[in-house]
N, C-alpha and C positions, 0 to 999 in steps of 0.2 A: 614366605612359604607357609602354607593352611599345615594348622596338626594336622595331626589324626584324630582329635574330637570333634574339629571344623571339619574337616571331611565328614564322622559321622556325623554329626548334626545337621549338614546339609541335605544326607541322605535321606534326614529322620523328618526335612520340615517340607512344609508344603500341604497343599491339596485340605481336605476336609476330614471330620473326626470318621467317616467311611471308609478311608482311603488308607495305603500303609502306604504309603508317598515312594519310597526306594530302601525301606527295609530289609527286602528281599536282598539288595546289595550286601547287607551291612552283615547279615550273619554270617557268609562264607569269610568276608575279610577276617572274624571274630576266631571263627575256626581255623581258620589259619596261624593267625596269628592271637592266640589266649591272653596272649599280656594287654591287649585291647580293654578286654572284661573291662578292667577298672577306666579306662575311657566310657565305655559304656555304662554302665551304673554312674558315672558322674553326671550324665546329660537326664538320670533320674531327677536331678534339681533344677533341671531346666528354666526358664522365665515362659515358656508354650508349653502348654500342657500337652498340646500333640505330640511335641517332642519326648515328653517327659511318660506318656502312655506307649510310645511307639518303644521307646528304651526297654520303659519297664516289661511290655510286651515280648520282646529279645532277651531282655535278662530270664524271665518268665522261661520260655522255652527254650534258653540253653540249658537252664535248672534242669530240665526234666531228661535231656542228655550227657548234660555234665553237672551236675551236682555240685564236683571239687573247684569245680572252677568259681561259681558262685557262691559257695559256701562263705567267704569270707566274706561277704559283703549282704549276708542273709539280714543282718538288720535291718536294711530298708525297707523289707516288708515287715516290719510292725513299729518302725516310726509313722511319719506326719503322711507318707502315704496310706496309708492303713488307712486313716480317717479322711483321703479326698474326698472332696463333695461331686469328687467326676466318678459315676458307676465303675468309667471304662478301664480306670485304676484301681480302684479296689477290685473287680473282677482278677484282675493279674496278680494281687497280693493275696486275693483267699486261693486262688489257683495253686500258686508258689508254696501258700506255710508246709503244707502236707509232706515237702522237700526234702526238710531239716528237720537235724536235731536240735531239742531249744534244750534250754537250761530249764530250772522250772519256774524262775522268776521270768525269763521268759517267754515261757506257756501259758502265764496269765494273759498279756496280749494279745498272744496265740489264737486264744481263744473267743478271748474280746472283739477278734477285729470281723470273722465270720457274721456276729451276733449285729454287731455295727452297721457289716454290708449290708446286711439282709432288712432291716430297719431304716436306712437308708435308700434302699431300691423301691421299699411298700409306699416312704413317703413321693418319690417321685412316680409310681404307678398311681397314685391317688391323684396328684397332681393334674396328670394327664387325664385321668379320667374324667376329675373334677370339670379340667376345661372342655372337654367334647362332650357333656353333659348340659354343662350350659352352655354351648353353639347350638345345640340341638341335634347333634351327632349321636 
């Protein structure tokens, strides 16, 4: 018999980093059932990063509906997600800090991680740039 995190993780995989694969499924199950939450924030350490942005995506907007529901698991936005090198995750974790309450230890992070994003995003807008400059683009 599949859990209920191999259920949502099947939900969560698939298709291309464009795509939200059958997300759309996975939040009503969530609302329905709250105790899920912690299934869900687990597939945050996923081995697919699709999975692990689709997650954090869902976590991400339950926050902003339920707060308490996620609140305990508010860490994850300023561990080793904070600093992925995929835009498409930090975009969800500077979305989220504004949520919670932090401690002041950490609000250092906090704040770090915005500063991070944003220096993070200029080096791959250069990047890109750099390449369709030299195509001739």
């Amino acid at each position: 018999m599949r859990t209920r995190t191999g259920e949502i993780r099947m939900l969560l995989s698939g298709g291309d980093r464009r795509s939200i694969a059958d997300s759309n499924r996975v939040r009503p199950m969530i609302e329905a059932d709250p105790s899920l939450v912690s299934e869900l924030v687990a597939l945050t350490a996923d081995e697919d990063w699709l999975v692990v942005q689709r997650a954090l995506d869902l976590v991400e907007k339950l926050a902003h509906e339920h707060p308490d529901w996620i609140a305990p698991y508010k860490k994850i936005f300023i561990g080793p997600l904070a600093v992925s090198d995929r835009w498409e995750i930090r975009l969800q974790v500077v979305r989220a800090l504004p949520l919670f309450r932090w401690s002041p230890r950490q609000l250092d992070r906090v704040e770090e991680s915005p500063s991070k994003a944003l220096q993070a995003r200029a080096r791959h807008v250069r990047a890109r740039l750099g390449r369709k400059c030299a195509a001739g683009v």
